[in-house]
mmCIF file of the protein (N, C-alpha, C, O) and its ligand, coordinates in Angstrom:
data_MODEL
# 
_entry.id   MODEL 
# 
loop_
_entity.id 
_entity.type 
_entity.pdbx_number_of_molecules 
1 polymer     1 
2 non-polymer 1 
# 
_entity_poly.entity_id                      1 
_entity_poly.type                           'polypeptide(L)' 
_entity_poly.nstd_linkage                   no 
_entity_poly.nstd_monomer                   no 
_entity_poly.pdbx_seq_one_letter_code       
;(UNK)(UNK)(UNK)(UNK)(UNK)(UNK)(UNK)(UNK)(UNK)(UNK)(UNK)(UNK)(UNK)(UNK)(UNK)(UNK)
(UNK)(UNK)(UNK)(UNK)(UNK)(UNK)(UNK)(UNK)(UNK)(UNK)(UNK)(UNK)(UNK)(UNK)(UNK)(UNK)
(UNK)(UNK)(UNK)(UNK)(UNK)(UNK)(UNK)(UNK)(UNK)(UNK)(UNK)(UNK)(UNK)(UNK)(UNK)(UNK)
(UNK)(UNK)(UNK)(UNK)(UNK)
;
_entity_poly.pdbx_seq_one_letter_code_can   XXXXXXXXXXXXXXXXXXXXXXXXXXXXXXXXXXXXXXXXXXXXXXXXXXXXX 
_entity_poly.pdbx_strand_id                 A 
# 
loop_
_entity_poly_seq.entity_id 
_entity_poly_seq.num 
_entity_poly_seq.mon_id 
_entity_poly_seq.hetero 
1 1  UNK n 
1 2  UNK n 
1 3  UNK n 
1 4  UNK n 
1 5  UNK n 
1 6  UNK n 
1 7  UNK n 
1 8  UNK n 
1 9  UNK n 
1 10 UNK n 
1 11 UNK n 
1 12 UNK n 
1 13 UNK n 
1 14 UNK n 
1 15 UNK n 
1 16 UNK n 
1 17 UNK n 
1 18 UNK n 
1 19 UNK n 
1 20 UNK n 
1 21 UNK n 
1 22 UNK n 
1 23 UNK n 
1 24 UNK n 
1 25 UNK n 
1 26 UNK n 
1 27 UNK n 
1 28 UNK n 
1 29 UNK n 
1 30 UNK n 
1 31 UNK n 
1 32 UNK n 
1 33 UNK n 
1 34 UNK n 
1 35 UNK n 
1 36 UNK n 
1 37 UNK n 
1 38 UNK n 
1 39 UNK n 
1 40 UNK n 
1 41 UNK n 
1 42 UNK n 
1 43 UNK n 
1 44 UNK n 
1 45 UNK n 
1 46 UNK n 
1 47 UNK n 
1 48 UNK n 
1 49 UNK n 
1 50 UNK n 
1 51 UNK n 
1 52 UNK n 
1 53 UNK n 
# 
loop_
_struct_asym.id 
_struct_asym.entity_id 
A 1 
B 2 
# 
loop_
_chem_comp.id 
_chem_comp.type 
_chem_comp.mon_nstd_flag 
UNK 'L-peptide linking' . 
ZN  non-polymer         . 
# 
_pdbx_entity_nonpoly.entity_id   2 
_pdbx_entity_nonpoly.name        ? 
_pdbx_entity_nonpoly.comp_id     ZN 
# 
_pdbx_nonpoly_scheme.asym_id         B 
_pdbx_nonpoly_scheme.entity_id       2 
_pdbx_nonpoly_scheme.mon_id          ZN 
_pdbx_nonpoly_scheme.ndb_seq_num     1 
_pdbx_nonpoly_scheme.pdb_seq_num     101 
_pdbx_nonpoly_scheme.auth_seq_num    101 
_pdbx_nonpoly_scheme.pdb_mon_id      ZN 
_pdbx_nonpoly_scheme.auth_mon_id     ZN 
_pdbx_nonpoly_scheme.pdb_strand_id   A 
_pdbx_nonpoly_scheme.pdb_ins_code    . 
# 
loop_
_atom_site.group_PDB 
_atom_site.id 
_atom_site.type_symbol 
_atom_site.label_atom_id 
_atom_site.label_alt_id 
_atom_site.label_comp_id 
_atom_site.label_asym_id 
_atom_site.label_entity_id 
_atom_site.label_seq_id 
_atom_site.pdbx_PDB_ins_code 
_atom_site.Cartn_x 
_atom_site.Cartn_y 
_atom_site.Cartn_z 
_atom_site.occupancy 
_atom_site.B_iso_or_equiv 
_atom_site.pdbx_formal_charge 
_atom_site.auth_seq_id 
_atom_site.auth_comp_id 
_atom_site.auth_asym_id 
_atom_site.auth_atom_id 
_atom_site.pdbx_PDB_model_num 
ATOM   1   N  N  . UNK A 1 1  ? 51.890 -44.347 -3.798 1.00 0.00 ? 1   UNK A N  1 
ATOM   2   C  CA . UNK A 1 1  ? 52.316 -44.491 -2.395 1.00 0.00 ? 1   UNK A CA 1 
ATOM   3   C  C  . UNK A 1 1  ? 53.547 -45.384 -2.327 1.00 0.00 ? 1   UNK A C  1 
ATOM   4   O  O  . UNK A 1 1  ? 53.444 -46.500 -2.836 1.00 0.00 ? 1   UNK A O  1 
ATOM   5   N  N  . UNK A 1 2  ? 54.908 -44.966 -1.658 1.00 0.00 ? 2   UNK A N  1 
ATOM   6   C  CA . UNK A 1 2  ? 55.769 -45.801 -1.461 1.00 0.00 ? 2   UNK A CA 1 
ATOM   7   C  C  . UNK A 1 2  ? 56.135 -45.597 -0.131 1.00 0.00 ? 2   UNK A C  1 
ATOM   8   O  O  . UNK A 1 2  ? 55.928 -44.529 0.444  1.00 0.00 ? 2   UNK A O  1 
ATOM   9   N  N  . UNK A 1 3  ? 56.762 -46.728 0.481  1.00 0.00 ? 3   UNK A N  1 
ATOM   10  C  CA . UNK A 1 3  ? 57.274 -47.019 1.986  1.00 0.00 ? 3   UNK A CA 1 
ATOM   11  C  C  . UNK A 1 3  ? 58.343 -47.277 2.108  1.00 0.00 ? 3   UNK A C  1 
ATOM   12  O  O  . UNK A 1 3  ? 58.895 -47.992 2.944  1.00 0.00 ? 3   UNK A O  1 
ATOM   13  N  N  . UNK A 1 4  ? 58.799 -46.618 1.138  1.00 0.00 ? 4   UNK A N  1 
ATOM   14  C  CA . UNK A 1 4  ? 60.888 -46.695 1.198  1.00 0.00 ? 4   UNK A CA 1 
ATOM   15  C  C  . UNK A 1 4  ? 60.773 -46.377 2.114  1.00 0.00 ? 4   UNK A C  1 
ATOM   16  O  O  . UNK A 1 4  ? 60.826 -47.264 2.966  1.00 0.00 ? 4   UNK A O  1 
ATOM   17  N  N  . UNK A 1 5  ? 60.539 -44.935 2.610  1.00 0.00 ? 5   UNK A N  1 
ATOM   18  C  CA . UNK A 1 5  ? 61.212 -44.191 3.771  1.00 0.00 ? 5   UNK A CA 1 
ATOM   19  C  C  . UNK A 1 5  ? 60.185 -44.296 5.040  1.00 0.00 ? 5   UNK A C  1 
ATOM   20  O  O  . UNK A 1 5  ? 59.821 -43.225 5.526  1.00 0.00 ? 5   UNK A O  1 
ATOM   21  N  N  . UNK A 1 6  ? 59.824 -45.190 5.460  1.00 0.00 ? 6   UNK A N  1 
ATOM   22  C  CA . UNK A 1 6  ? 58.853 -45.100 6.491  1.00 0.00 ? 6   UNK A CA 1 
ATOM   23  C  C  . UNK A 1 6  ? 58.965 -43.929 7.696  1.00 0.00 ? 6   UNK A C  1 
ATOM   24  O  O  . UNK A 1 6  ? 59.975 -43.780 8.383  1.00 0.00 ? 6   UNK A O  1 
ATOM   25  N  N  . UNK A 1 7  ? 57.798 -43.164 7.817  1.00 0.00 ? 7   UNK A N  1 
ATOM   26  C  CA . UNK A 1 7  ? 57.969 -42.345 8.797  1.00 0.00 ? 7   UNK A CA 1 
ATOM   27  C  C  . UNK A 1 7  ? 57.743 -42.554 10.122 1.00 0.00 ? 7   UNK A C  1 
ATOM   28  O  O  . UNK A 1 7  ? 57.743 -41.721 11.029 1.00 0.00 ? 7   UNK A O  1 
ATOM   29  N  N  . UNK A 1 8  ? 57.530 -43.851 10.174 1.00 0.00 ? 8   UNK A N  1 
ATOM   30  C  CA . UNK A 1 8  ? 56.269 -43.936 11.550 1.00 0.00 ? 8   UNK A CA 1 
ATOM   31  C  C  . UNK A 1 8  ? 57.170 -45.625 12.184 1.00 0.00 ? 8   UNK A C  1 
ATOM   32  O  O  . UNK A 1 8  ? 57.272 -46.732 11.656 1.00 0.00 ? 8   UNK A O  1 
ATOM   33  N  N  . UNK A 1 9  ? 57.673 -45.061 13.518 1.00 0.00 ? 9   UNK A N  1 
ATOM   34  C  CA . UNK A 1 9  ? 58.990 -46.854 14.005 1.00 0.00 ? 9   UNK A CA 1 
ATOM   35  C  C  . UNK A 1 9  ? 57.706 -47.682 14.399 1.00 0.00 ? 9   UNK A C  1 
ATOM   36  O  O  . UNK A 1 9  ? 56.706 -46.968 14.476 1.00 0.00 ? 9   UNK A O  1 
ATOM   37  N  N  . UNK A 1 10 ? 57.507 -48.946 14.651 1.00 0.00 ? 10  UNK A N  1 
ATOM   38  C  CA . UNK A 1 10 ? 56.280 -49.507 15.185 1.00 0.00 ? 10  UNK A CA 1 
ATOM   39  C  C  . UNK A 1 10 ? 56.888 -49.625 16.854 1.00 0.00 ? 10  UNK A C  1 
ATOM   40  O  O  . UNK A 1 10 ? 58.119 -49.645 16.883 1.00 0.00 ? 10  UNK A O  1 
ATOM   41  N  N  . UNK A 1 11 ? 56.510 -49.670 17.620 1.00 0.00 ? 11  UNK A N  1 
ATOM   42  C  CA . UNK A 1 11 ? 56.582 -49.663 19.077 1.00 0.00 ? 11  UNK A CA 1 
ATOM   43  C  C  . UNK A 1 11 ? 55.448 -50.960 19.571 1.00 0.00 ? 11  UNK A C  1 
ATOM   44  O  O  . UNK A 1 11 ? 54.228 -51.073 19.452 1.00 0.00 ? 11  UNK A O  1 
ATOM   45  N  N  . UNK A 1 12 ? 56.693 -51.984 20.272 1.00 0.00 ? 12  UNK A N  1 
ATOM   46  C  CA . UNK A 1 12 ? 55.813 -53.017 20.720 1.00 0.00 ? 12  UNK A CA 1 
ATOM   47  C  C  . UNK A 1 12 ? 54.818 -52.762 21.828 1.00 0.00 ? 12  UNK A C  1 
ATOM   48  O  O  . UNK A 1 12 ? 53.758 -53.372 21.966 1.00 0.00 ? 12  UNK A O  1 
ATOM   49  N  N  . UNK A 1 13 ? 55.336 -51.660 22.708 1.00 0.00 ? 13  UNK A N  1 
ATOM   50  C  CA . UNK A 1 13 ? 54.293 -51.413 23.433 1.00 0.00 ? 13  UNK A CA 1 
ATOM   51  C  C  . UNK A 1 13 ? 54.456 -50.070 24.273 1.00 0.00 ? 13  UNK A C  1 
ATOM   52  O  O  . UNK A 1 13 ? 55.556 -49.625 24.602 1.00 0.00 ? 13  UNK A O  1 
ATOM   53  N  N  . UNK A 1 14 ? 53.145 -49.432 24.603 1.00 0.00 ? 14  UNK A N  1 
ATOM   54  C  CA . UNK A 1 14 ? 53.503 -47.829 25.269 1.00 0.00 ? 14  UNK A CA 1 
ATOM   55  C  C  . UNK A 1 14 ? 54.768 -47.950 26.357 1.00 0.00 ? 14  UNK A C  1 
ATOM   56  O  O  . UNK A 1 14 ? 55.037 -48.620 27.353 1.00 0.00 ? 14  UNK A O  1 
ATOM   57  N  N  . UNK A 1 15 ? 55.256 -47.106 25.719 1.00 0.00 ? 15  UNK A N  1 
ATOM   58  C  CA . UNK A 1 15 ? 56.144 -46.714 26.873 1.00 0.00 ? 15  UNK A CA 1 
ATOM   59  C  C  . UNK A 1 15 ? 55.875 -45.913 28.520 1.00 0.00 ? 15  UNK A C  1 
ATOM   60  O  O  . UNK A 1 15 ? 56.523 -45.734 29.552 1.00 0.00 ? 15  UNK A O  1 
ATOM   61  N  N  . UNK A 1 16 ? 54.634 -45.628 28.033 1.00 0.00 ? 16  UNK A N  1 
ATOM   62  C  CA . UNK A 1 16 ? 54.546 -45.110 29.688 1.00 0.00 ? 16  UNK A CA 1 
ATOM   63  C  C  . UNK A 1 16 ? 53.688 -45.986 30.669 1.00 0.00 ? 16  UNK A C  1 
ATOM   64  O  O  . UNK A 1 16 ? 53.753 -45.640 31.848 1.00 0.00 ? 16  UNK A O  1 
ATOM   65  N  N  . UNK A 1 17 ? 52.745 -47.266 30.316 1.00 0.00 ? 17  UNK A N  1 
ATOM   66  C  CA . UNK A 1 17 ? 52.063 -48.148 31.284 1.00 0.00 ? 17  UNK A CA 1 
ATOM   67  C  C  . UNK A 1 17 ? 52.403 -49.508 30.560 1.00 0.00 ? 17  UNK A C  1 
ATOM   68  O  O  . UNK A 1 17 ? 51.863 -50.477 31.093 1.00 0.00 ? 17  UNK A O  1 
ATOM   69  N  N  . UNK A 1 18 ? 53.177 -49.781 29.468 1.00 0.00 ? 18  UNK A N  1 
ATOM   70  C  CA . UNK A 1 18 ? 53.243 -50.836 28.826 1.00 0.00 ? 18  UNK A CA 1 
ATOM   71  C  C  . UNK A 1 18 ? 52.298 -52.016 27.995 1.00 0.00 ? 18  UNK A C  1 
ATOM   72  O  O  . UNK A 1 18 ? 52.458 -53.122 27.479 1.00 0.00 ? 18  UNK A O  1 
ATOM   73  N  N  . UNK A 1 19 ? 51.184 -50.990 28.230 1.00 0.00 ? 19  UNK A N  1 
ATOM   74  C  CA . UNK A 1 19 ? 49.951 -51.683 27.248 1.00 0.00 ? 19  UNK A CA 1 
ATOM   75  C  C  . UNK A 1 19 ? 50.719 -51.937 25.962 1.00 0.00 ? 19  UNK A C  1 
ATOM   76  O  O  . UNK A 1 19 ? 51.858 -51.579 25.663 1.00 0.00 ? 19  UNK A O  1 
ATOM   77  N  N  . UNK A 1 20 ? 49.800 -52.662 25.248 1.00 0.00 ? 20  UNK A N  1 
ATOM   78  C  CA . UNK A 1 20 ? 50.453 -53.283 24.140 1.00 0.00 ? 20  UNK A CA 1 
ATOM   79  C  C  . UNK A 1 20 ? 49.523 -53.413 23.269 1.00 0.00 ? 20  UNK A C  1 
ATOM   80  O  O  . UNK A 1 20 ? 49.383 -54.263 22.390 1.00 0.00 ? 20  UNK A O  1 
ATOM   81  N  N  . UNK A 1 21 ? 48.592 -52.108 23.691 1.00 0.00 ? 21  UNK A N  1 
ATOM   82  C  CA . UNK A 1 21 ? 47.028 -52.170 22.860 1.00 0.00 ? 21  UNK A CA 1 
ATOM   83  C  C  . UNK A 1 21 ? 47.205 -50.412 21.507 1.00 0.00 ? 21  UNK A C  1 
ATOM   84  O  O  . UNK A 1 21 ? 46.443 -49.462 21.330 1.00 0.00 ? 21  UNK A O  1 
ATOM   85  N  N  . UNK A 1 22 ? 48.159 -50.666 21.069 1.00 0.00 ? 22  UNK A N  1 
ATOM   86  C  CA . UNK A 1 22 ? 48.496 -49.558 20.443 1.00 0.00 ? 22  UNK A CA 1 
ATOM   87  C  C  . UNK A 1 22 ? 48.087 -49.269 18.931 1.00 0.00 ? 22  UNK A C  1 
ATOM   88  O  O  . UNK A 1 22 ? 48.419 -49.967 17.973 1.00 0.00 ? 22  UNK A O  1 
ATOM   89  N  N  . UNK A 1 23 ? 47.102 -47.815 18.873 1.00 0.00 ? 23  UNK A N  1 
ATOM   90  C  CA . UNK A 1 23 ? 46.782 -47.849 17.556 1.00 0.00 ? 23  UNK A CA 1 
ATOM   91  C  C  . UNK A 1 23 ? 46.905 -46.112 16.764 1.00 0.00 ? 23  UNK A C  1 
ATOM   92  O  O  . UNK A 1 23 ? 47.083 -44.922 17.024 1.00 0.00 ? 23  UNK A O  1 
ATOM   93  N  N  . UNK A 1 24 ? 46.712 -46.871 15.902 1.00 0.00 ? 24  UNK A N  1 
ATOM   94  C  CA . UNK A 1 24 ? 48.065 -45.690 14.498 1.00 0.00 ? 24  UNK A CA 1 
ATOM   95  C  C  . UNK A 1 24 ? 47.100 -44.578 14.928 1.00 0.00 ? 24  UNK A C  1 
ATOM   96  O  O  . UNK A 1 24 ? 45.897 -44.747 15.128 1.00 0.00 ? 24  UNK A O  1 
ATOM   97  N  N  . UNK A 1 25 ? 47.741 -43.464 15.042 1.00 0.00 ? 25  UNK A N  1 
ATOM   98  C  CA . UNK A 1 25 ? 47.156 -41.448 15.247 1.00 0.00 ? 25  UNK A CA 1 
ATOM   99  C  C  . UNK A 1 25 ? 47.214 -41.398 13.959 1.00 0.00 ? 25  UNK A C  1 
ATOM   100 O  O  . UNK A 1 25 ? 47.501 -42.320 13.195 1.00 0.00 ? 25  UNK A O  1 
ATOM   101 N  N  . UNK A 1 26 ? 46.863 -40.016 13.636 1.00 0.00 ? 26  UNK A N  1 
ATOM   102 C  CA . UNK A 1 26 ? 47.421 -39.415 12.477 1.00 0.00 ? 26  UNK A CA 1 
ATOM   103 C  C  . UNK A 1 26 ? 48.892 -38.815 12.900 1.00 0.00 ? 26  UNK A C  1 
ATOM   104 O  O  . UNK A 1 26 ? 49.486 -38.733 13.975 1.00 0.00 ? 26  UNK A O  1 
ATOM   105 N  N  . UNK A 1 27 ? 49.262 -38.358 11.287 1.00 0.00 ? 27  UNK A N  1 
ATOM   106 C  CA . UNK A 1 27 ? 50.965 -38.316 11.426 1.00 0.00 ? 27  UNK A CA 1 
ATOM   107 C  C  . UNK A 1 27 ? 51.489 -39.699 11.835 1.00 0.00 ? 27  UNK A C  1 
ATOM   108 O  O  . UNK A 1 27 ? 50.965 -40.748 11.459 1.00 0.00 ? 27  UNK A O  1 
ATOM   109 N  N  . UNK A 1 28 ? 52.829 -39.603 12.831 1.00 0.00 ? 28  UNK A N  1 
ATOM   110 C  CA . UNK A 1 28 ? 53.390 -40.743 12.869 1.00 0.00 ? 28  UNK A CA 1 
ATOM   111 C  C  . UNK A 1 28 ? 52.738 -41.062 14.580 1.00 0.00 ? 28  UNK A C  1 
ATOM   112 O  O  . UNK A 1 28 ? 53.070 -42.106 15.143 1.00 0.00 ? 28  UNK A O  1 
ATOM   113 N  N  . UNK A 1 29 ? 52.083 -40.349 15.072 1.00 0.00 ? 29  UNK A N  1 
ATOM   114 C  CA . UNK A 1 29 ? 51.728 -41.145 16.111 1.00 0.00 ? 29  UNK A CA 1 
ATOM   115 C  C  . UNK A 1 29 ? 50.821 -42.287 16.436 1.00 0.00 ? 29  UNK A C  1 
ATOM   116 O  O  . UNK A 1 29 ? 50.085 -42.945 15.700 1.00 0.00 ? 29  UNK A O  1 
ATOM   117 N  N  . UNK A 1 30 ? 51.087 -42.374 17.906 1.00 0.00 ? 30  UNK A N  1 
ATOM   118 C  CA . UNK A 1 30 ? 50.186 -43.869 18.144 1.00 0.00 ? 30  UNK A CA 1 
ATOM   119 C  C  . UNK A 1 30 ? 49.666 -43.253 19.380 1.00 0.00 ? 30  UNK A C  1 
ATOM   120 O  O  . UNK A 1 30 ? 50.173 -42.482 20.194 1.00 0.00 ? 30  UNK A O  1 
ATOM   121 N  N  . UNK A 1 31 ? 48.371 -43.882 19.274 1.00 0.00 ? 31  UNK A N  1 
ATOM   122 C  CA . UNK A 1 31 ? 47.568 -43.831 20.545 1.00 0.00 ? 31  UNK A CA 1 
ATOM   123 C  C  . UNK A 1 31 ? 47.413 -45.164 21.287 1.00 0.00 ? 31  UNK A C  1 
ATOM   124 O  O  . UNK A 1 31 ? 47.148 -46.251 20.773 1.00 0.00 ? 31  UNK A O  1 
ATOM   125 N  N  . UNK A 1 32 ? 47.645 -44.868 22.721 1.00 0.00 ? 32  UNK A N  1 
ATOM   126 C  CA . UNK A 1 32 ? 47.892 -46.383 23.202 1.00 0.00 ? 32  UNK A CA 1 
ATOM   127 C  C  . UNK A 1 32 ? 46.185 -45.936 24.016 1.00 0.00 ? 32  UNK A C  1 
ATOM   128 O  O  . UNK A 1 32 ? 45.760 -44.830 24.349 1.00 0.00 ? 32  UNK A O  1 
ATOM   129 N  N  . UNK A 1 33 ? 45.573 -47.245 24.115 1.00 0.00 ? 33  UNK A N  1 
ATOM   130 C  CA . UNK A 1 33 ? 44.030 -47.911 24.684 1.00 0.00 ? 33  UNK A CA 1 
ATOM   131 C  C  . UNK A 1 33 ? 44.008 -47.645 25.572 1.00 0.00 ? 33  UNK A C  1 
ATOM   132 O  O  . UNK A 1 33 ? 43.198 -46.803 25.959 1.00 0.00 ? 33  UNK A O  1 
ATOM   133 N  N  . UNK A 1 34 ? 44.857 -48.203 26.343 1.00 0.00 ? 34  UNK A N  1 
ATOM   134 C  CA . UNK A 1 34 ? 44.481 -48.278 28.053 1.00 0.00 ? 34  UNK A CA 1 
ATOM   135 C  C  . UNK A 1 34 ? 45.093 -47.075 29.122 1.00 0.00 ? 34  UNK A C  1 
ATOM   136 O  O  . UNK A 1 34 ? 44.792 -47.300 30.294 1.00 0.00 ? 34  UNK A O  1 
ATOM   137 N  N  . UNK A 1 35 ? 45.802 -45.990 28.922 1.00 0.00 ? 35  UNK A N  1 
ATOM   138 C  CA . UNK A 1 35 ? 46.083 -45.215 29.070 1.00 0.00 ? 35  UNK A CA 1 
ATOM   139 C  C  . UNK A 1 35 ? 45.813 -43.712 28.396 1.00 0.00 ? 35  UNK A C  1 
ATOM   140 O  O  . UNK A 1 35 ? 46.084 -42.694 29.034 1.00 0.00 ? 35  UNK A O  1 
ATOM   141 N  N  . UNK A 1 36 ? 45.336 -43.672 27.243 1.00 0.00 ? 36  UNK A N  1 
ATOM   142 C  CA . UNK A 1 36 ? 45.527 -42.925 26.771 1.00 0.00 ? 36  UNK A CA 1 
ATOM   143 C  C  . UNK A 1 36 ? 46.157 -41.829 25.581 1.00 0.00 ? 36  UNK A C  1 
ATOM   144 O  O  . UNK A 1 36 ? 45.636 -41.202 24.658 1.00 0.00 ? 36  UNK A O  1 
ATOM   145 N  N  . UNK A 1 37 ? 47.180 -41.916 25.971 1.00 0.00 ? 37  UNK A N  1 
ATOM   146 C  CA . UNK A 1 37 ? 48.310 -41.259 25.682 1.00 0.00 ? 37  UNK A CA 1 
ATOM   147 C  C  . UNK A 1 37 ? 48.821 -41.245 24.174 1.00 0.00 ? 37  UNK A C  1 
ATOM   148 O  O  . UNK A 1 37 ? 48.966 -42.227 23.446 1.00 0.00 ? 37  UNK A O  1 
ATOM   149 N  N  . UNK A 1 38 ? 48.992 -40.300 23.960 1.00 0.00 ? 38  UNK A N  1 
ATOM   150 C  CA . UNK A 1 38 ? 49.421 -39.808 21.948 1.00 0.00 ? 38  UNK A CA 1 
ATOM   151 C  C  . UNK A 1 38 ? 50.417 -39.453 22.333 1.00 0.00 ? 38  UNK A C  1 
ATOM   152 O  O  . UNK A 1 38 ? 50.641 -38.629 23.219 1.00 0.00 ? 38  UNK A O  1 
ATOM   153 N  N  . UNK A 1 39 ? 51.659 -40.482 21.234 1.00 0.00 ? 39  UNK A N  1 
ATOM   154 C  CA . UNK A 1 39 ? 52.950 -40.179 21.154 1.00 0.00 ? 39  UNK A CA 1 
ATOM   155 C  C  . UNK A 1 39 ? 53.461 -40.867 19.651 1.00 0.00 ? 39  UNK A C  1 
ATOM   156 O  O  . UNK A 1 39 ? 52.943 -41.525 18.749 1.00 0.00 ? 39  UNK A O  1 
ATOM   157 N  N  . UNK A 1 40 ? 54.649 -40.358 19.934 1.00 0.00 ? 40  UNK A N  1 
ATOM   158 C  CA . UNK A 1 40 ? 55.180 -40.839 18.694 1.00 0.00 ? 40  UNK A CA 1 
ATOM   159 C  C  . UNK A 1 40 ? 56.918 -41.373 18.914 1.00 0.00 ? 40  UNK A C  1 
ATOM   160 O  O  . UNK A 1 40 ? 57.669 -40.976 19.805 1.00 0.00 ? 40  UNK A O  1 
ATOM   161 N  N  . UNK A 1 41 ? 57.236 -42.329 17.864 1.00 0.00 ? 41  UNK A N  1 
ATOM   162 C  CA . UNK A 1 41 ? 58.348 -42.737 18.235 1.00 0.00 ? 41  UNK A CA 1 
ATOM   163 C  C  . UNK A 1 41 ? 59.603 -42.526 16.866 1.00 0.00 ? 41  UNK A C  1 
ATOM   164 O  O  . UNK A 1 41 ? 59.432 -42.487 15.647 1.00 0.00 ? 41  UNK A O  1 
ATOM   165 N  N  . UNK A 1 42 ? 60.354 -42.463 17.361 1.00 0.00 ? 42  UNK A N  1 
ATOM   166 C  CA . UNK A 1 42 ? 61.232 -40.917 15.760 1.00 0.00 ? 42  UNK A CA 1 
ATOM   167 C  C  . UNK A 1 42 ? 62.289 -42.010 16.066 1.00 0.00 ? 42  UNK A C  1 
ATOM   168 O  O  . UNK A 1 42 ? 62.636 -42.259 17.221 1.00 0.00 ? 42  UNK A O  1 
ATOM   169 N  N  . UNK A 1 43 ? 62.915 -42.818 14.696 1.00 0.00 ? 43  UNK A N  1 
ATOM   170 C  CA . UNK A 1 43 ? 63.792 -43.495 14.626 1.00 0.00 ? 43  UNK A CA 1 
ATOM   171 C  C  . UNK A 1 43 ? 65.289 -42.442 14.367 1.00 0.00 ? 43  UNK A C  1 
ATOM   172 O  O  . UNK A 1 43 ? 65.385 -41.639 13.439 1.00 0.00 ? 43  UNK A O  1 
ATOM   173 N  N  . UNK A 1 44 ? 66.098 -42.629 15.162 1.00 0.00 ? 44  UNK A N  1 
ATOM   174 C  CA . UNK A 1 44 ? 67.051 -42.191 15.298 1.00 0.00 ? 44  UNK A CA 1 
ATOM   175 C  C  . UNK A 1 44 ? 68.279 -42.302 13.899 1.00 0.00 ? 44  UNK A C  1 
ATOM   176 O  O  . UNK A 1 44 ? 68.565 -41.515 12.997 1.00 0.00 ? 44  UNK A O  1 
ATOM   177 N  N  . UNK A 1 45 ? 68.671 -43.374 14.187 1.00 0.00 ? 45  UNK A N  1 
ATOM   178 C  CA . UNK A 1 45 ? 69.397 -43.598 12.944 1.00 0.00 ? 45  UNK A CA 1 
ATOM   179 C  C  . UNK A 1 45 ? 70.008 -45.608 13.204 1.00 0.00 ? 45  UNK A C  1 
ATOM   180 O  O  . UNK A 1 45 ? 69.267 -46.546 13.498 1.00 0.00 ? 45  UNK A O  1 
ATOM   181 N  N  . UNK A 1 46 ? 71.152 -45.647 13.020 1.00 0.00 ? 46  UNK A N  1 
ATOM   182 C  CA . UNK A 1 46 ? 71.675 -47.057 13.494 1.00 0.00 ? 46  UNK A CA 1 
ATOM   183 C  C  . UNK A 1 46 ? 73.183 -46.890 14.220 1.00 0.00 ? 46  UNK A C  1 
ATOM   184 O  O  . UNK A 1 46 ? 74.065 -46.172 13.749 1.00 0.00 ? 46  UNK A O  1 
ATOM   185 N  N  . UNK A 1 47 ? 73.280 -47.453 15.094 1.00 0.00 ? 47  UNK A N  1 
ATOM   186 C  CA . UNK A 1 47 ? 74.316 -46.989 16.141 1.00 0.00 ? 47  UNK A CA 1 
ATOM   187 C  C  . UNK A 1 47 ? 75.256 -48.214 15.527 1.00 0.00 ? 47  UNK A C  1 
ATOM   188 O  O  . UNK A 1 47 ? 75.242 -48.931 16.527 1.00 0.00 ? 47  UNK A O  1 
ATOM   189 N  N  . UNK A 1 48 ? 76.040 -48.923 14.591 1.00 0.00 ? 48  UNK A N  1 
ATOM   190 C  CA . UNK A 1 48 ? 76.760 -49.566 14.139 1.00 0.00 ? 48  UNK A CA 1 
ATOM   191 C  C  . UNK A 1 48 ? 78.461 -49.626 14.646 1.00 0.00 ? 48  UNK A C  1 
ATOM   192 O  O  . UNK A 1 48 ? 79.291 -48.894 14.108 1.00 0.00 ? 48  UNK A O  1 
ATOM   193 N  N  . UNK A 1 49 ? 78.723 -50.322 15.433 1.00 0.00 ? 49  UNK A N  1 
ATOM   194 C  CA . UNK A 1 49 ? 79.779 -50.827 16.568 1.00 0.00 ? 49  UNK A CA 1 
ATOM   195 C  C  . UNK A 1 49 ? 81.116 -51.109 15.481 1.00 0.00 ? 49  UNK A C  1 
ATOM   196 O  O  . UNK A 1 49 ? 81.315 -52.109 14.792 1.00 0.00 ? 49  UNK A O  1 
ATOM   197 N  N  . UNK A 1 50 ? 81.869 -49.972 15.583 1.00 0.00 ? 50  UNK A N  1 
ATOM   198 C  CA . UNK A 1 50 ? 82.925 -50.336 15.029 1.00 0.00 ? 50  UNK A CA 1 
ATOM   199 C  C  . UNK A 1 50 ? 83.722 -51.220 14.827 1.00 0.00 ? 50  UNK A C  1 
ATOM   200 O  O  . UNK A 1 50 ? 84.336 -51.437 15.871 1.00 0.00 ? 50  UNK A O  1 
ATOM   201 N  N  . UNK A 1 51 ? 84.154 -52.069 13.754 1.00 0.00 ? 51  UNK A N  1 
ATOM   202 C  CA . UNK A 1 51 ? 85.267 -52.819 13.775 1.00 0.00 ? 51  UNK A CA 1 
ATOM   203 C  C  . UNK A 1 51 ? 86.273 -52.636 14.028 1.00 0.00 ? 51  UNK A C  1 
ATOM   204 O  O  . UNK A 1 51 ? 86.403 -51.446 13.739 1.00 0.00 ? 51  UNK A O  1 
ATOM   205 N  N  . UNK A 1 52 ? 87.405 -53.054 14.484 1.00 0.00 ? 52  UNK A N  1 
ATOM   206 C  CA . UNK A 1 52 ? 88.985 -52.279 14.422 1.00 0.00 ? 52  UNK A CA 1 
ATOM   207 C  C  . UNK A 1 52 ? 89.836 -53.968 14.156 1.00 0.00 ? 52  UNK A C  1 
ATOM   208 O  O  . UNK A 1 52 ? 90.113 -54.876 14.940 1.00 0.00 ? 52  UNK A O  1 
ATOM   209 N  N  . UNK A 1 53 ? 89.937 -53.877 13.421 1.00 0.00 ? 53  UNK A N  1 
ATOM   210 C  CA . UNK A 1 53 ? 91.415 -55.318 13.200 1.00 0.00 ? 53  UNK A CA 1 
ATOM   211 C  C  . UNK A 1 53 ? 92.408 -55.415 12.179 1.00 0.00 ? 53  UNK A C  1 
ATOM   212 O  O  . UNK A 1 53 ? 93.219 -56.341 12.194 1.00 0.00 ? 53  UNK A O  1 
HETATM 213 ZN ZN . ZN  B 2 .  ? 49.794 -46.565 27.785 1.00 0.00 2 101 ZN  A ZN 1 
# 
């Protein structure tokens, strides 16, 4: 098992009621407690702000 490439972003808290009671699905999702709700959060990439000088 390696975690170079992690598949799964951690999320401080649901995005749709803001519980913060969030626990691992299978795959990369999370199931948040107090709402419900199975989702998942897909890291994009890194938005890195150009230099120019
Ligand atoms: Zn929720």
């Amino acid at each position: 098992m390696t975690s170079s490439t992690p598949a799964r972003a951690t999320p401080f808290h649901c995005p749709y009621c803001g519980e913060e009671d969030l626990r691992p699905e299978d795959g990369a999702a999370w199931l948040c407690d107090a709402c419900r709700r199975v989702f998942t959060v897909e890291f994009v990439g890194l938005r890195i702000p150009e230099v120019s000088r």
